[in-house]
C-alpha positions in Angstrom: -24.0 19.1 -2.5 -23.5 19.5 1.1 -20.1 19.9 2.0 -21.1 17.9 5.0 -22.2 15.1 3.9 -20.4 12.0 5.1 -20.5 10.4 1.9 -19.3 13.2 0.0 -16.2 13.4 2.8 -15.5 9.5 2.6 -15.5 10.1 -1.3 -13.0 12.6 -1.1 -11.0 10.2 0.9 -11.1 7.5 -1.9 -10.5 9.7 -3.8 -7.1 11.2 -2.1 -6.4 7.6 -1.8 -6.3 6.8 -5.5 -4.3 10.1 -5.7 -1.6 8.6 -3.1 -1.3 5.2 -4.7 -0.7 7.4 -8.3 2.1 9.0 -6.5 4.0 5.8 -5.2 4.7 4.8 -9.2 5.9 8.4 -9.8 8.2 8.8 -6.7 9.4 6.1 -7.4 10.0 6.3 -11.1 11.4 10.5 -10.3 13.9 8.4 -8.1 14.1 6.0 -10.3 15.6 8.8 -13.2 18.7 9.4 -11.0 21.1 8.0 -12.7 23.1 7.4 -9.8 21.0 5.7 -7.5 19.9 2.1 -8.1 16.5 1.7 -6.7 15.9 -1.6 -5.1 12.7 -3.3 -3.8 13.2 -1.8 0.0 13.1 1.7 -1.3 9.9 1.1 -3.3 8.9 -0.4 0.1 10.0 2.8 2.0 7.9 5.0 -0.8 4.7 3.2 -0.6 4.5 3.1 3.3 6.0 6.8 3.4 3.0 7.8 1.7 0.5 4.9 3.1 1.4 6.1 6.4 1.3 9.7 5.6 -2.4 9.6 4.1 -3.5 7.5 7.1 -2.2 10.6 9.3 -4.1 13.2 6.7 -7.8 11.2 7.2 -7.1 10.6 10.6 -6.5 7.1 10.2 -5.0 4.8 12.9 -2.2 3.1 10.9 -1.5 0.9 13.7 -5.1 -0.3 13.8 -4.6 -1.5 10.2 -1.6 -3.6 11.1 -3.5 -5.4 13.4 -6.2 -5.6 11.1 -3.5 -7.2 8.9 -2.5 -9.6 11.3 -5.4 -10.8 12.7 -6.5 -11.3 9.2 -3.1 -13.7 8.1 -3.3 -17.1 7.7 0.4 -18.3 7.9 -0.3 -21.6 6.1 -1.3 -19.1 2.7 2.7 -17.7 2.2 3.3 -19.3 -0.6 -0.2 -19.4 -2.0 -2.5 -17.2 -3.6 -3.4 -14.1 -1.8 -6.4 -12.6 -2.3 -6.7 -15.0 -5.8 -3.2 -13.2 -6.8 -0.7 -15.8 -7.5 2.1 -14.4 -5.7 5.2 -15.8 -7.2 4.0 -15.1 -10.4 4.3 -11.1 -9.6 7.4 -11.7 -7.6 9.8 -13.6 -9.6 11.1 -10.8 -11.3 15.1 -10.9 -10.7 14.4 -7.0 -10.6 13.1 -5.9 -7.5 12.3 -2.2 -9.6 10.2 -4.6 -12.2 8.8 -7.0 -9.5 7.5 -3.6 -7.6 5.9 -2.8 -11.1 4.0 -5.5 -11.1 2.9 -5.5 -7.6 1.3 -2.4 -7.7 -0.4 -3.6 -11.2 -1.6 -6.7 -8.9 -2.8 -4.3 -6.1 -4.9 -2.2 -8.4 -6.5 -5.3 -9.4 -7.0 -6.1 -5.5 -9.0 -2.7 -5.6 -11.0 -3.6 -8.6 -12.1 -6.9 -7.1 -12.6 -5.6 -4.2 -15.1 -2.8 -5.9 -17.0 -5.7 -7.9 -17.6 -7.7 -4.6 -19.0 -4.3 -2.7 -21.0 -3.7 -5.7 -22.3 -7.4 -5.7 -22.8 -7.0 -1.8 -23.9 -4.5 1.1 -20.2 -3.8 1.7 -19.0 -0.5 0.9 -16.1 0.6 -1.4 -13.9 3.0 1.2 -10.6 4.3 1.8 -10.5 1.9 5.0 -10.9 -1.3 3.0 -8.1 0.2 0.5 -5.9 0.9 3.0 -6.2 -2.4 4.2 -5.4 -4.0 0.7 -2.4 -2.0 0.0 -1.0 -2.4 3.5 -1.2 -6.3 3.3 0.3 -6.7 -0.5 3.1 -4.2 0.9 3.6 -6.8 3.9 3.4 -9.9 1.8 6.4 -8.2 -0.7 8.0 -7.0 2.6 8.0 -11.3 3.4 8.8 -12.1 -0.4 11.8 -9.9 -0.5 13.0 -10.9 3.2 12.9 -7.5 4.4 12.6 -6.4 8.0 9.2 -4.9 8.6 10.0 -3.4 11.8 13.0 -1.7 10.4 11.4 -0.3 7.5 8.6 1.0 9.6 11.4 2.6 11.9 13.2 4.5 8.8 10.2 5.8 8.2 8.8 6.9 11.3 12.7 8.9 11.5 11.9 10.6 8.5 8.6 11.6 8.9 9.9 12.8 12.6 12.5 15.2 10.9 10.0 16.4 8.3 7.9 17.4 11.2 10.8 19.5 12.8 11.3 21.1 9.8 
């Protein structure tokens, strides 16, 4: 296979993708095994676009360009609907924000594989962009459920991610 293929490159991407996502549930169940620290929907929030954010940087992935692929693609009328066929306050009535995060990424992964039965049905293409974009806009939705400050969070993050690269 050639190594430069763009296929085989944008299936190493997926595939570092799926890798990511994998490591959102297990940072946040290692945190999670503290005894000490109670872990609450913002810092499953803080995880997941750590590492979103952080795999957009590895592919060379504006992760700007996917928030305003995310808001140009909201219909504010659709809150307290369905999103993407995923009854939202279904995942998100969970009094535990740990639980209700549990469930969230169980209802992204099923955004992927719906996602992958419509490409396959279709001429669309199953990528990392497309993934990106699902995660990123389930995130924001639970950001909206859970009344936390988007801006904010994205702030924390860009301060850590700033002292990780001084270090």
């Amino acid at each position: 296979m050639d190594s430069n293929d763009p296929s085989s490159e944008e299936q190493s991407n997926l595939d570092a993708f799926f890798e990511m996502f994998d490591w959102v549930d297990e940072d946040i169940s290692e945190l999670n095994s503290n005894e000490e620290t109670e872990v609450t929907g913002y810092e499953c929030l803080f995880i997941a676009f750590n590492n979103l954010r952080s795999y957009c940087k590895q592919i060379d992935l504006d992760f700007g360009q996917i928030e305003d692929q995310y808001q140009a693609s909201i219909n504010p009328d659709q809150s307290d609907e369905t999103f993407w066929e995923q009854d939202l306050d279904a995942t998100y009535s969970e009094m535990d924000e740990l639980a209700g995060f549990g469930k969230l990424l169980e209802t992204i992964e099923k955004g992927f594989s719906e996602y992958e039965k419509f490409c396959d049905k279709s001429d669309e293409i199953f990528d990392e962009w497309h993934c990106v974009l699902i995660m990123h806009s389930f995130l924001r939705k639970y950001c909206d459920k859970l009344e936390i400050d988007y801006a904010l969070l994205q702030d924390d993050i860009s301060s850590l991610q700033s002292e990780m690269e001084k270090e």
